[in-house]
Structure formats: structure tokens, C-alpha cells
N, C-alpha and C positions, 0 to 999 in steps of 0.2 A: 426548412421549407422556405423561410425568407430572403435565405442567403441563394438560395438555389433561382427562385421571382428575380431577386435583384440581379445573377448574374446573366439572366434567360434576354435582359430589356434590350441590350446592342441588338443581337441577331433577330430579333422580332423588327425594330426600326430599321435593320439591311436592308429587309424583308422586305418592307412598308418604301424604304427608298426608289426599289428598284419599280414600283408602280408609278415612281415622280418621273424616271429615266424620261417616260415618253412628252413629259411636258416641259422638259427642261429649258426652252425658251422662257417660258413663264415664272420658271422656277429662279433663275436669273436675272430678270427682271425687278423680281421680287429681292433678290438679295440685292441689288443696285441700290431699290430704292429702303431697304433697312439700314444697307453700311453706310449712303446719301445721309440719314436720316438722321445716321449717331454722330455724323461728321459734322452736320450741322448745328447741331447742340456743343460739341465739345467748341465748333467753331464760336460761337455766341458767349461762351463761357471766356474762351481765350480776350473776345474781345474788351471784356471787362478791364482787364490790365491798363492798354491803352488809353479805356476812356480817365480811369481812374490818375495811373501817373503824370497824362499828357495832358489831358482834355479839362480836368476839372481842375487841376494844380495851373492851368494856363501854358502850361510849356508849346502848346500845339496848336491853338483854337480851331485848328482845321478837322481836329478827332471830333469835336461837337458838330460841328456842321455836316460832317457826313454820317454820324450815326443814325439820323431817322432814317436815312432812306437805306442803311445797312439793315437797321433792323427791319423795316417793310420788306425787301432781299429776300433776308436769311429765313424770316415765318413765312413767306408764299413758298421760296423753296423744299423749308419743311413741310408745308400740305401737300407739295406733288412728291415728294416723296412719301408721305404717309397715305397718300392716294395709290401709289404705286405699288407699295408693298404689300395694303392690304387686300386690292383686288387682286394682285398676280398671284399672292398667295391662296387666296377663297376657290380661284377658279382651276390652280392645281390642283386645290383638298378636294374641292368636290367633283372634279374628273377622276381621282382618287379613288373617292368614294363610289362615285359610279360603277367603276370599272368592278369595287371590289364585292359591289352589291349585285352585279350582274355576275360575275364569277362565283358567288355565294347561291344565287338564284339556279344557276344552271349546274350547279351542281348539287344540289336539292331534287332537281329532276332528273340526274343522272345515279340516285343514290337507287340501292334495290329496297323492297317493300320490304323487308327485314328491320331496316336502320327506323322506319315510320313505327314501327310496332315497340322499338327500344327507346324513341324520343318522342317527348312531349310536342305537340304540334305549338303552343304556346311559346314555348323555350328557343323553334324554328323558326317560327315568327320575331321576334326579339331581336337573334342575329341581324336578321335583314336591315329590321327598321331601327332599334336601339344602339345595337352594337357598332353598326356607317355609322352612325354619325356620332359618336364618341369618336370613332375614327377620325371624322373631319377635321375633329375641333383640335385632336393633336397634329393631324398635317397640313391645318392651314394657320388657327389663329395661336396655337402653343409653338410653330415656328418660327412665325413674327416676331414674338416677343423672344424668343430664345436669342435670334440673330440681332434684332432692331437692341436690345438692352441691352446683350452680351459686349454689342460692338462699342454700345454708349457706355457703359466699364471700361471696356480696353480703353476707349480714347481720353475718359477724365480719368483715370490713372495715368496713361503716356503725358497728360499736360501738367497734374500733378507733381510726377517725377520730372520732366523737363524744368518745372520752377524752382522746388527745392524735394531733392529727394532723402534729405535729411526726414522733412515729419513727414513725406507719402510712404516711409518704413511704417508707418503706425499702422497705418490701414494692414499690413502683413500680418501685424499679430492677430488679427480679427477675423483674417478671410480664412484659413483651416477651419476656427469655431464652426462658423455659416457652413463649410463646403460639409464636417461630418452631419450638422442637423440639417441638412437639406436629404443627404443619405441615409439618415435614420426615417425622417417624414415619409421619403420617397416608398420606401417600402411598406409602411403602414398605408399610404396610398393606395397601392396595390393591392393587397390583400382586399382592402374595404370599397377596391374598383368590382372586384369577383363575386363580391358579396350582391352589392348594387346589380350586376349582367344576372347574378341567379333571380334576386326578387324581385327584376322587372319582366323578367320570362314567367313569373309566375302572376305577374298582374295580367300580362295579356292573355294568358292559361285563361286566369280565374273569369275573365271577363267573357274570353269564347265560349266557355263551358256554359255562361250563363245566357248569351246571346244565343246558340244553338240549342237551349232546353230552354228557352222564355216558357213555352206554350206550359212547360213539366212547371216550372218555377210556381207559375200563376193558378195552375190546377190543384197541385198539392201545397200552395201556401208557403211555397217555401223560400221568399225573400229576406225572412229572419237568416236562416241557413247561408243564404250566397251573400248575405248583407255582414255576416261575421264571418266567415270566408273569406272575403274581401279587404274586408276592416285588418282581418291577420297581415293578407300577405302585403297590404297596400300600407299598415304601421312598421313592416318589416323593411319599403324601401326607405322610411322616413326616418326610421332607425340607422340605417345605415348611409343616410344622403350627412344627419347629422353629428356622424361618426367622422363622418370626409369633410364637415365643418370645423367640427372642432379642430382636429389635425392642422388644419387651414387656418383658421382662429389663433393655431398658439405657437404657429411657426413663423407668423407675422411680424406680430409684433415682439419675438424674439430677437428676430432678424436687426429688427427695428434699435431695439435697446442694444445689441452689441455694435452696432453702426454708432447708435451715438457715444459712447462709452467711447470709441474711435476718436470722434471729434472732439470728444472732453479733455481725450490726454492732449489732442495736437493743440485748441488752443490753451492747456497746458504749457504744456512744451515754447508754445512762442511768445511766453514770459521773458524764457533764458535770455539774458543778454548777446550771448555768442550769436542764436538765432536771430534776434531783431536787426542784430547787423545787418546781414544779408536779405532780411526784405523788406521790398516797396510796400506801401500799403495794395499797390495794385496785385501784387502777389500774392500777400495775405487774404485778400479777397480771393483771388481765382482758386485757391486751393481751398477754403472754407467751404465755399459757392460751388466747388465738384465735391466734396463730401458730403454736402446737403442734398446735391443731384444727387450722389451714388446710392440715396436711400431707396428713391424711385424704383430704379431698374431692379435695384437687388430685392425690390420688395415683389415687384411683380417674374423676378426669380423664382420666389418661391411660390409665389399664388399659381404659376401657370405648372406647375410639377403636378399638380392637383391634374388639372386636363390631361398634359402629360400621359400620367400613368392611369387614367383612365382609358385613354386615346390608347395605349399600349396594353393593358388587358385586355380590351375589346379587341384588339386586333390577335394577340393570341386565343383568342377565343373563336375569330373567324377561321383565322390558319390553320386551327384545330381540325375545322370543320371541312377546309378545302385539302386537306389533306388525309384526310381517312377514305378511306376504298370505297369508292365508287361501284355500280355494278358491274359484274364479271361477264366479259364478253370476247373470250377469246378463238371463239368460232370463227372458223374465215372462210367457209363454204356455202356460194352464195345458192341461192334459191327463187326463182325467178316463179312459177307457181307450183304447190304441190299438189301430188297425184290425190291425198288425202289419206294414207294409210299410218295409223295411228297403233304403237304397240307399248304396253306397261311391261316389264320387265321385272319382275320382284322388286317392287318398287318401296322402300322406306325412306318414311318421312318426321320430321319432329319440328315442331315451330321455336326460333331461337328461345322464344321467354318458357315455354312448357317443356318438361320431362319426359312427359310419356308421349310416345311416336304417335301422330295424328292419323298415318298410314303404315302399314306393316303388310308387307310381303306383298305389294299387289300387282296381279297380274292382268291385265284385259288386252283385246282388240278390236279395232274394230277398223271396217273393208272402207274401201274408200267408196261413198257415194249411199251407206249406211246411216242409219242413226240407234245408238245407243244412250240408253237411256239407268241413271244413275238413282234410287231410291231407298229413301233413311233414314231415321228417327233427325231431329238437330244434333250438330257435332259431332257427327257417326264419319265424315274425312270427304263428303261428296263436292262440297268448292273448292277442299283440298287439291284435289285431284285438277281442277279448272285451274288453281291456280300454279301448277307444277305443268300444265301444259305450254304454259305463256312464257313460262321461265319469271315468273313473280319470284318463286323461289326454287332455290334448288335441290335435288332429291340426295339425301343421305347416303343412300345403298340402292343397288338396282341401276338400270337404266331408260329411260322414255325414248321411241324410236319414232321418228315421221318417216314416212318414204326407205324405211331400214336402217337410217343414218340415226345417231347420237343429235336427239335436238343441242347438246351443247356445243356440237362440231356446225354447226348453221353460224352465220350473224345475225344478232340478235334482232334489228331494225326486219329482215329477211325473214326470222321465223314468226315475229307479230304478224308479219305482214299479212301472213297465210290464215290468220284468225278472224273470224266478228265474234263480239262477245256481248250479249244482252245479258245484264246481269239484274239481281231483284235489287240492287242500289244502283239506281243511275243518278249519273251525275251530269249535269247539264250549265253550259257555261255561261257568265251575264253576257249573253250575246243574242243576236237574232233568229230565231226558229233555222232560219235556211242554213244560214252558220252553222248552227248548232247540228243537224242533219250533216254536213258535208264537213263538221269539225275536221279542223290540220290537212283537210286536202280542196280545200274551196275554190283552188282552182282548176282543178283536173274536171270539176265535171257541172254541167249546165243545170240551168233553173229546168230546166222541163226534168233530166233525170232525175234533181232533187224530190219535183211535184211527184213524177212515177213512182218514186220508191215510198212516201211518204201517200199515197191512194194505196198502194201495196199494204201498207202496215196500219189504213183505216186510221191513218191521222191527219187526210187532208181535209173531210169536213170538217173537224172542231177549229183547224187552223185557218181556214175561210171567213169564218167566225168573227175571229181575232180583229180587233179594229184595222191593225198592218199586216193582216195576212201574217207572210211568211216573214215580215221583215217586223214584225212583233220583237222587241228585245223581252227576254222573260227574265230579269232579275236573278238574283243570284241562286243557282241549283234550281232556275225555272219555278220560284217559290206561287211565280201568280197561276200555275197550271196545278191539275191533281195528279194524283200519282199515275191515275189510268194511261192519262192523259204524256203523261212524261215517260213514261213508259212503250207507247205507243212512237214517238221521238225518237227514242233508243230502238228501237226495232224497225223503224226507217233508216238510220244511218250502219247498221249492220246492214240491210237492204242495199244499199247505196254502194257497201264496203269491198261487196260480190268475192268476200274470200273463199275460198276451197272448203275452208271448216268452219261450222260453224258452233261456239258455245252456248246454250241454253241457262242460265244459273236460274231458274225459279223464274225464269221469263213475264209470266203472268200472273203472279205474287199480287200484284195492285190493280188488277181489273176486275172489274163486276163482271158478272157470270154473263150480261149480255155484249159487254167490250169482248170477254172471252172466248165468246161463239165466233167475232168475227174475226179476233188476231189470231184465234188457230186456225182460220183458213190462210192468215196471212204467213204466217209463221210456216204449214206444210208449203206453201210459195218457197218461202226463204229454205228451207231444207230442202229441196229438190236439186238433184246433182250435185249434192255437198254431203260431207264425212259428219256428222252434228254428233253433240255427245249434249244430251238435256239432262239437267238436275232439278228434280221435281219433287215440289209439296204434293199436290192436287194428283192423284194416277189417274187420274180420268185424261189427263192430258198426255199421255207417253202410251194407251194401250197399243197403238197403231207401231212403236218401238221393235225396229229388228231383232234388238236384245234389250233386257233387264237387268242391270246390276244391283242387286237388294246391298247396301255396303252397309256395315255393324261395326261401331266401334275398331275405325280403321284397316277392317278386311271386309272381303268378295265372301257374302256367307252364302248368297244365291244369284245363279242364273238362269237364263231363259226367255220365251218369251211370255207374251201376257198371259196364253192361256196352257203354258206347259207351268207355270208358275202356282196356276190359280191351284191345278190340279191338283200340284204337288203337297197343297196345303201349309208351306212351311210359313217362313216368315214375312213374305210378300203378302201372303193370303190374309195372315192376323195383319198387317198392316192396315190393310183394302176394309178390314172387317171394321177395323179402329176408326178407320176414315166414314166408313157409308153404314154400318151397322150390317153390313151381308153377313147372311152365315153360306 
């Protein structure tokens, strides 16, 4: 497994390069000012020699007099270079990052409702915000330092070796030790990067779970429960942040001890007689003084492998995600409005997590300009059915026909197009009422039709109401409105949507029997000259229904209509009985 992580890291950082391609000016610039940066140290270093053999021994007195203002020089140059480097490099990672959070993001909403039902919305969330920016830190500040230290090694080794390459051999016996433990670390890194991307997916889990069941937490007492909940998976990041410690901790100052162990033998070594021959004390100095440098870089070597291969999990963990299938839309037969004729085919179905078929064999029709109406204990396959229309998912066996045609031979944007869909969970956006009415097409159509549609579905008094009218922002899922109320919303922007068909799911789930009275007048509005298919708790609301589908545990056990139904006494009838107590 480890050997498999450590050989995976190139092609994942190709990967990650090929998002730099677009910034390559910056990218550039950024290396100018790293390789600037190491040249100026090794330069500063060099200069030692001189001051030392010429300057201090008197041979020169000119090396004293120009050294302050060398040295003032060479550290302002140092700062635009470490000016350069590091903003050129921040503003490619986080272009980077953008790019890879928007390509993360849109393919999130390009995924089918399948993938939602197999993954943690927690774990989804994470990517986005967790996983970028471990991203960044490896393609902006673990670059820095790769190229800015890497360079500053090459160059006090090249001056090393230009002095006396007799003791910068020393350094060789030391640098394999470093390169296999940096190789052994790397991969523990990794592993305990993966570890880290699962239990921060699960802090934001734990956290949503408890922010969207506050009201449940607080009613049944249950903060002991999310409070050790929590405590689990929130001691599980902290376990494994200090797992990426230690690692980090004892690769250091490993580093640290075989560097000096370096310098111990060389000035060993420059005991020997042979060796003092040939050097000046200025040389002695310049090769001691980059072996003392060389601890620096090679130390922050090791420490940025840490980011690194964080930076490099998280981004396999993105790639993961940007490359798994996306929804199926290989329909090219466009549809500009349909007539409305609706047919099931022996229709089976199964939900990927459950075994047993949620729909089996079913057949229906219904005429265009119709409304069929779907009723059934819960989980009996009636939003099933809603949602195999839409192409939420797709049907196992069988075929769904619009207009005669294979909805999957449509494009997919083309076959939505032809739907409104009022469901008993609306969702509603943090945006403004009128918005939120005329959501994803706010500019196709005017404030007056938005008013129209929304009088239509008996939501323009309470919106009047509202201190800004229609320009009221309602917080998140509309939470400052009731359900009546949010409800009413959704059945304005279906109004608004004027498609050929229209969906019913339990429409009127959240109103009082007096909202009720008056969104079924709004509602027979909205089904007039459209194909409606309505799925219904309450049957007082569907008698007026062309047809009945009584559905049962994934089959059509009855048809009809309301009073061919009532007659027949079957299962519609004990339904009706169960609902209102009629015998």
C-alpha cells in the first residue's frame, strides 16, 4: 500500500502542474525571485573569504570600506526577492486553488442524485473547503521553499566544492542517510494526510448534523450525545494532527544530528597537515559558515514534505472526485416544448443502497392535458415514480416515454425543461423572495409576472407583509417563513415555470386546511392545460383526478377514477376508510 501512495505522488503533482500552466508568468517570476534569493546568500557567503584574507589581514583596506554598503546591497536585494517569490507564488496557489474549487464545485452539481445518497454531505463539504487549501499550501508555500532551499544547497555546495573539494566529499557520505529518511517520513506523511482528509470530513458531518437537528438536540436533551459525538471524531483529528507531529518532530532533528556529525568529521579532517596547507583561514571560514547554512534549508527540507504530502493527498482526493462519472446524458434530441404524453413501460426500479426493487413492472399513462393522480401507504414507490420522470435516476428495466420517444434519447437540460415540480420538501435559497420565485431564470421574466404568479399561488398577501416586500432576503431554506408559507413560494415558481407537465409530490403536506382551501384553487389554475401527475397524502385533494393509481409496495394494484374506485371497495376504499373513518 505504501509503496503503491509513494509511487502514485509524480502523476498526481503532473496533474496539479498542469493547473500552474495558466499562470506561468507568475510562476516564473516566482522562480527568479527563489533562484535571486539562493544566489544571494551563497553570494554573501563567498564574500567572507575576501573580507577575511584581504580585508582583516590588511592586504586590501579597500574590502573594509566597501563592505557596509555591500552588505546594505545584498539584504535589500534579499527582500525583493523574498518579496517576489512569495507573493508570485501565493497568487498562483491560490489561482490554483480557485480554479480547483470551482471545478470541484461544478462537478458536484453535475453529479447524479445517486452519488448524494452513497456520500456523506459532510465528507462533500470537506473537499471543497479542507482539501483547496491543503492544496494551496503545497502549490504555493511547499514550492517556495523546495526551489528557494533546494537552490540555496546547490549554490553552498558549488562554493564548497570550488574551495576545497577534498572536505565538501564529507557532506556525500551524509546526503543518501537524509535523501532514504526523508523517503521513509514522506510516506508516513501520507498515509496520516488520509487519515486527517477522513476525520475532518467527519467534523463538518458531525457539526451539520447537529446544526440542522438543533431544534431535536434541544427537545430531547441530547447535547450529552452530539457533545461525545464530537468529542470522538474531533479527538480523532487531534490524534492524527499529532501523529503528523511527531513524524515532523523526529525527522528534524535527525536531519539536524547527521548534518552535524558532517561538520564534526570536516573540522576533523582540517587538522591533517596536508589539508591546512591549502587553506586560507578565509576558506576555512567559507566552507564551515555553508555547512552551518546547509542545516537551515535542509531542515526546512524536511519540515515542508509535511505540507507536501498533505498538499498531494488532498489533491488525490480531489482528482478522485473530478474524475468519477458524472451524470449520464447522452441524449441529443432536442425538445423545444412537449405535447405532454407521458407513458411507463414495465417499468423496474431499485435504489443503488437497497436490494429490493422500489418499483416492479410498472406500467401507466397518462394523455396529455390529463392529471393522474398516484396514492399509497409511505414507501409504497409514488416519488419514485417523480423522481424516474426527471431523470434523477435511472430505470433498471423497462422504458419511460414523453411524446413516444425514450426520455433518455432527449437532452437532459431539454427534458427538465418540460417539468415544474412542487415537492413536500422545498428548498428555497438565501436570496430574495422574487429570486427565489424566478430562481436560475431571473432574467427571462418581469416583476409584474413574478407578482402574477405569486397572487396565483395566494403568496402575494403574506409577501406584502414582509418589511421588503418581495425583496425580503429569507435566510437560509427560507427559515424566517412557515412551511405554509414556503410552500406557497414553490408553487409560485412552478406558476412562473409554465411547463407542459406538471409534478405534484404531496404539494400541500404543510398547509392548514385554510391555506388549503385556497392553493387548491391555485393549484387547479396551475394544472389546466398541462399533463400533472400528483402524489398524494390527503385524497380529498385528487377526487377531481382523471385517473387513480393506488401504488403498493412498488406495483399499480389499483385503477380508476375516484368513484369507480370507491365502488369497487378495494384498496383505495380501506385507504379513504383509514383516512376519514367512512364505511
Amino acid at each position: 500500500m505504501s509503496q503503491q501512495a509513494h509511487s502514485s505522488s509524480w502523476p498526481v503533482l503532473k496533474r496539479l502542474l498542469g493547473y500552474v500552466k495558466e499562470r506561468k508568468l507568475g510562476l516564473v517570476a516566482a522562480i527568479i525571485g527563489m533562484a535571486g534569493y539562493a544566489a544571494v546568500d551563497t553570494t554573501f557567503v563567498y564574500s567572507i573569504k575576501p573580507l577575511i584574507d584581504e580585508g582583516l589581514t590588511g592586504q586590501d583596506p579597500n574590502v573594509l570600506k566597501w563592505m557596509p554598503l555591500f552588505v546594505i546591497g545584498i539584504v535589500s536585494l534579499r527582500g525583493v526577492c523574498t518579496f517576489l517569490s512569495g507573493y508570485c507564488m501565493a497568487w498562483v496557489g491560490n489561482h490554483v486553488v480557485m480554479s480547483l474549487q470551482q471545478q470541484v464545485f461544478n462537478k458536484l452539481m453535475a453529479m447524479p442524485v445517486a452519488f448524494f445518497d452513497r456520500h456523506n454531505t459532510g465528507n462533500l463539504l470537506s473537499k471543497v473547503t479542507y482539501d483547496a487549501s491543503q492544496v494551496s499550501s503545497a502549490a504555493s508555500s511547499t514550492l517556495v521553499t523546495l526551489v528557494r532551499e533546494g537552490a540555496t544547497v546547490i549554490g553552498l555546495l558549488g562554493l564548497m566544492f570550488y574551495h576545497s573539494w577534498q572536505l565538501s566529499l564529507i557532506f556525500f557520505l551524509v546526503g543518501p542517510v537524509v535523501g532514504v529518511m526523508i523517503a521513509v517520513i514522506s510516506r508516513r506523511f501520507r498515509r496520516i494526510s488520509r487519515g486527517i482528509q477522513d476525520a475532518m470530513g467527519n467534523i463538518t458531518s458531525s457539526t451539520e448534523q447537529m446544526l440542522k437537528g438543533h431544534k431535536e438536540v434541544l427537545m430531547f436533551n441530547g447535547q450529552q450525545v452530539e457533545s461525545g459525538r464530537f468529542f470522538g471524531v474531533s479527538n480523532k483529528v487531534r490524534q492524527q494532527n499529532m501523529k503528523m507531529v511527531a513524524a515532523d518532530s523526529i525527522g528534524t532533528p535527525l536531519v539536524q544530528v547527521i548534518a552535524s556529525t558532517a561538520l564534526a568529521i570536516l573540522l576533523y579532517v582540517a587538522t591533517f597537515e596536508d589539508i591546512q596547507e591549502q587553506l586560507t583561514p578565509g576558506t576555512f571560514t567559507v566552507i564551515v559558515t555553508s555547512m552551518m547554512m546547509l542545516m537551515r534549508p535542509l531542515k526546512s527540507l524536511t519540515q515542508v514534505n509535511a505540507a507536501y504530502q498533505r498538499g498531494i493527498a488532498a489533491c488525490q482526493s480531489l482528482f478522485e472526485l473530478l474524475d468519477s462519472e458524472g451524470e449520464q446524458d447522452q441524449g441529443d434530441k432536442p425538445l423545444a416544448r412537449a405535447r405532454g404524453h407521458i407513458e411507463f413501460d414495465r417499468v423496474t426500479f431499485r435504489y443503488p443502497t437497497k436490494e429490493t426493487p422500489a418499483l416492479k413492472e410498472v406500467s401507466l399513462s397518462l394523455a396529455p392535458g390529463k392529471t393522474v393522480a398516484l396514492v399509497g401507504r409511505s414507501g409504497s414507490g409514488k416519488s419514485t415514480i417523480a423522481s424516474l420522470l426527471t431523470r434523477f435516476y435511472d430505470v433498471d428495466e423497462g422504458e419511460i416515454r414523453l411524446d413516444g420517444v425514450n426520455i433518455r434519447d432527449y437532452r437532459l437540460s431539454d427534458l427538465r425543461r418540460q417539468f415544474a415540480l412542487v415537492s413536500q420538501h422545498v428548498h428555497l435559497f438565501n436570496d430574495s423572495i422574487a429570486n427565489n420565485i424566478a430562481y436560475a431564470a431571473q432574467g427571462e421574466y418581469s416583476r409584474e409576472q413574478i407578482i402574477a404568479a405569486a397572487k396565483v399561488a395566494y403568496a402575494d398577501e403574506f409577501i406584502r407583509k414582509l418589511d421588503q416586500g418581495y425583496d425580503t432576503v429569507i435566510g437560509e431554506n427560507g427559515a424566517s417563513l412557515s412551511g405554509g408559507q414556503r410552500q406557497r413560494i414553490a408553487i409560485a415558481r412552478a406558476m412562473l415555470r409554465d411547463a407542459p407537465l406538471l409534478i405534484l409530490d404531496e404539494a400541500t403536506s404543510a398547509l392548514d386546511t385554510e391555506s388549503e382551501r385556497h392553493i387548491q384553487g391555485a393549484l387547479e389554475a396551475l394544472r389546466k392545460d398541462r399533463t400533472s401527475l400528483v402524489i398524494a397524502h390527503r385524497l380529498s385533494t385528487i377526487e377531481s383526478a382523471d385517473e387513480i393509481l393506488v401504488i403498493d409496495e412498488g406495483r399499480v394494484v389499483e385503477r380508476g377514477t375516484h368513484a369507480e374506485l370507491l365502488e369497487r371497495q378495494g384498496a383505495y376504499a380501506q385507504l379513504r376508510t383509514i383516512q376519514y373513518g367512512e364505511h
